[in-house]
C-alpha positions as CSV (number, residue, x, y, z in Angstrom):
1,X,-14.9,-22.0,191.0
2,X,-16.0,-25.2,189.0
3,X,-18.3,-22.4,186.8
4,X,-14.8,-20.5,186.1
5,X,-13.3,-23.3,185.2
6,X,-15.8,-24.6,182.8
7,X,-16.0,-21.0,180.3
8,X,-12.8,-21.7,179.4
9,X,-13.2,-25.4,178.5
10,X,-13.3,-25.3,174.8
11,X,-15.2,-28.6,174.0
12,X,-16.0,-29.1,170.2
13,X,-13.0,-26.7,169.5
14,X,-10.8,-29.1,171.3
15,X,-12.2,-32.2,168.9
16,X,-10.8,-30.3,165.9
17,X,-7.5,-29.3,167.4
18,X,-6.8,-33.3,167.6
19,X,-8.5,-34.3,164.6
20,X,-6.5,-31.5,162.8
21,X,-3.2,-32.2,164.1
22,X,-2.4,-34.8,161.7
23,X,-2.9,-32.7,158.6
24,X,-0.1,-30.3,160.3
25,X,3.1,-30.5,158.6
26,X,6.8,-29.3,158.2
27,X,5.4,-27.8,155.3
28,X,2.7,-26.5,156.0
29,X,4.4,-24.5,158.4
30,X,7.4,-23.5,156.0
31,X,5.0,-22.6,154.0
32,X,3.9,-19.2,156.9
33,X,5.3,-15.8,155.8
34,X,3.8,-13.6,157.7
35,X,5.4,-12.7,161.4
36,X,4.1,-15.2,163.9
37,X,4.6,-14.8,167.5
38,X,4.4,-18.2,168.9
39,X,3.9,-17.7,173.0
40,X,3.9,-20.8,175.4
41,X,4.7,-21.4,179.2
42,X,7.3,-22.8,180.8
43,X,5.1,-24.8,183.0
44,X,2.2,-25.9,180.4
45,X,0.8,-29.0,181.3
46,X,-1.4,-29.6,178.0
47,X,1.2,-29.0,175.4
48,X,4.6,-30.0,175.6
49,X,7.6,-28.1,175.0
50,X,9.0,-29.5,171.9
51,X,6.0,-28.0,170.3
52,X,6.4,-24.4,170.3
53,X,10.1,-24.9,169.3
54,X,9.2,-27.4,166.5
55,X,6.6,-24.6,165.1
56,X,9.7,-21.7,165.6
57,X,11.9,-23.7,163.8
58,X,9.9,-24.1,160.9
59,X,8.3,-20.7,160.9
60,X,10.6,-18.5,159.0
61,X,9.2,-15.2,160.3
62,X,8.5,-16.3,163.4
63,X,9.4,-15.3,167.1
64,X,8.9,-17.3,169.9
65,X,8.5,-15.8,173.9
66,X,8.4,-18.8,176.7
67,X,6.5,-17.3,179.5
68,X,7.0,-18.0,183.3
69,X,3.2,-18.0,183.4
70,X,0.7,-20.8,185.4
71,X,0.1,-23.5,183.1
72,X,-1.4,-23.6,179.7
73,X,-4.1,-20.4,180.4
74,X,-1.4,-18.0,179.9
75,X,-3.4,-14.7,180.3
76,X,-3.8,-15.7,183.9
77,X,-1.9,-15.3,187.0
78,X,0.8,-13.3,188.5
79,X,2.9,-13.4,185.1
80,X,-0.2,-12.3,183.0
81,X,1.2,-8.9,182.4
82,X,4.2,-10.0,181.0
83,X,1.5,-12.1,178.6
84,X,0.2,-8.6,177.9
85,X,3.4,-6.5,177.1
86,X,5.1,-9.6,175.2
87,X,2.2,-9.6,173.0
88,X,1.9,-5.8,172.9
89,X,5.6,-5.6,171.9
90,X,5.2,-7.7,169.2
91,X,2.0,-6.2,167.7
92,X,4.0,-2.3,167.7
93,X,7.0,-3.7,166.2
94,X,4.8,-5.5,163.3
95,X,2.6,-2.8,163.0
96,X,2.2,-0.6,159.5
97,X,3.6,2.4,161.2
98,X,6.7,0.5,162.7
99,X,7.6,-1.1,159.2
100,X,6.7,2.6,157.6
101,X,8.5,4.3,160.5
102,X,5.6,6.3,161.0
103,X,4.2,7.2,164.5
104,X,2.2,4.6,166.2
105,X,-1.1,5.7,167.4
106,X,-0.9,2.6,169.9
């Protein structure tokens, strides 16, 4: 188990996240136009809350989906699928055929 565990430990990529936090601003994320679907559990141990709805709120095009998934691995679980289809959703309905109104070939 302590092997499963430890592939999804992201080491150096972790060290970036927190030295690059800072540099995040209001601006900076005012300043995304494309759709951004921001997806976060309930129950997420690692980050809290207020961040998902700080990003939404300052994310014009954005769309946020709080998950009743286990902690912060969302993909994993019982509530994984709805992970999946959330995701899927949002990938058909930004697609070049949806904004075309073409057929998907999804």
């Amino acid at each position: 188990m302590s092997n499963f565990y430890g592939a999804y430990q992201s080491g150096y990529g972790f060290f970036i996240d927190l030295v690059q936090i800072n540099d995040l601003s209001t601006e900076t994320l005012q300043g995304i136009s494309c759709p951004t679907f921001i997806m976060h559990s309930k129950h997420d141990g690692s980050v809290p809350l207020d961040h998902p709805f700080f990003a939404h709120e300052n994310i014009t095009s954005s769309e946020m989906c709080l998950l009743d998934t286990w902690g912060h691995l969302i993909w994993l679980g019982k509530s994984a699928k709805e992970t999946d289809v959330s995701l899927i959703n949002f990938l058909k309905s930004h697609s070049v055929h949806s904004v075309r109104n073409e057929p998907s070939l999804i």
